[in-house]
C-alpha positions as CSV (number, residue, x, y, z in Angstrom):
1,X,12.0,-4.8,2.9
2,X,8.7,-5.4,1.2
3,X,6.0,-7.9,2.2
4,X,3.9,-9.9,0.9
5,X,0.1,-9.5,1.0
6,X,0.4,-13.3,1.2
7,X,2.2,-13.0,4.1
8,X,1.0,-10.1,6.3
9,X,-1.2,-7.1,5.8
10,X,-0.5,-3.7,7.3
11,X,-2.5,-1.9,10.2
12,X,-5.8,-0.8,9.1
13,X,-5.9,2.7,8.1
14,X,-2.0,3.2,8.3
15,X,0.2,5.1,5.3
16,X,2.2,2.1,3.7
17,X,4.1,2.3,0.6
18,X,2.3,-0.3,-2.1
19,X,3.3,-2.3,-5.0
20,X,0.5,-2.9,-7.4
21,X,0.5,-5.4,-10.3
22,X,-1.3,-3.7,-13.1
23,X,-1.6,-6.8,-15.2
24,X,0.6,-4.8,-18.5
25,X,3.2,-3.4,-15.7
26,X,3.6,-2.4,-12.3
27,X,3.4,1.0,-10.1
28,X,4.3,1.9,-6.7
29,X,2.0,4.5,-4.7
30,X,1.3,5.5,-1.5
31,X,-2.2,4.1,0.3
32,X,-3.7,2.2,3.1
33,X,-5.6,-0.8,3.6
34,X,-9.2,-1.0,5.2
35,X,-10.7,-4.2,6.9
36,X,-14.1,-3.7,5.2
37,X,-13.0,-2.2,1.5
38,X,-9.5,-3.3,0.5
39,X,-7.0,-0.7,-0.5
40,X,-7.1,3.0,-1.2
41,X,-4.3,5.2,-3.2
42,X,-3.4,8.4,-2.7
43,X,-6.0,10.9,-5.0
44,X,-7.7,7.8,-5.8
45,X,-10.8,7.5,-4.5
46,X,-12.4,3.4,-5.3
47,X,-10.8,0.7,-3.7
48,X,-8.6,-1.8,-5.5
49,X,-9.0,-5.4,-5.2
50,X,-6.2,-7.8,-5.9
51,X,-3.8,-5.0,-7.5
52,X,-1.1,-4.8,-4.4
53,X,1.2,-7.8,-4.2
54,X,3.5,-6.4,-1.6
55,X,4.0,-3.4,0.7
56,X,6.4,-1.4,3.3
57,X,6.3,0.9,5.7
58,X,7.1,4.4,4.9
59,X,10.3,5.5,5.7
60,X,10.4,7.8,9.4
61,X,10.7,11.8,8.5
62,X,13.8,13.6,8.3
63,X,14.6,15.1,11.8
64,X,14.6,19.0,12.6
65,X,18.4,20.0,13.2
C-alpha cells in the first residue's frame, strides 16, 4: 500500500518505490530519501524537494528454485 510523505517517511538511505507529483502529471521511480538532502532518483543525480507525495517498499526478490 503506498504512504504518505505526510504520514511517514522511509529509512534513510533505503530503495523505496516513489510517487512524484510533477505539477502537469505524475511518475513513479525508484529512489531513496536522505535526512540532510531530501530524495534522490535512480540516474538522477540533484535532490528533489516536494515532488514525492507517497511511497512503498519495494517488493522482496523472486526466490532461487
Amino acid at each position: 500500500a503506498r504512504i504518505s510523505v505526510k504520514d511517514r517517511l522511509p529509512e534513510p538511505s533505503k530503495k523505496v518505490l516513489c510517487f512524484l507529483d510533477l505539477g502537469h502529471g505524475s511518475l513513479v521511480e525508484t529512489g531513496y530519501f536522505m535526512l540532510d538532502d531530501g530524495w534522490y532518483y535512480t540516474g538522477v543525480e540533484a535532490p528533489h524537494h516536494g515532488c514525492v507525495t507517497h511511497w512503498m517498499p519495494l517488493p522482496e526478490p523472486p526466490k532461487e528454485d
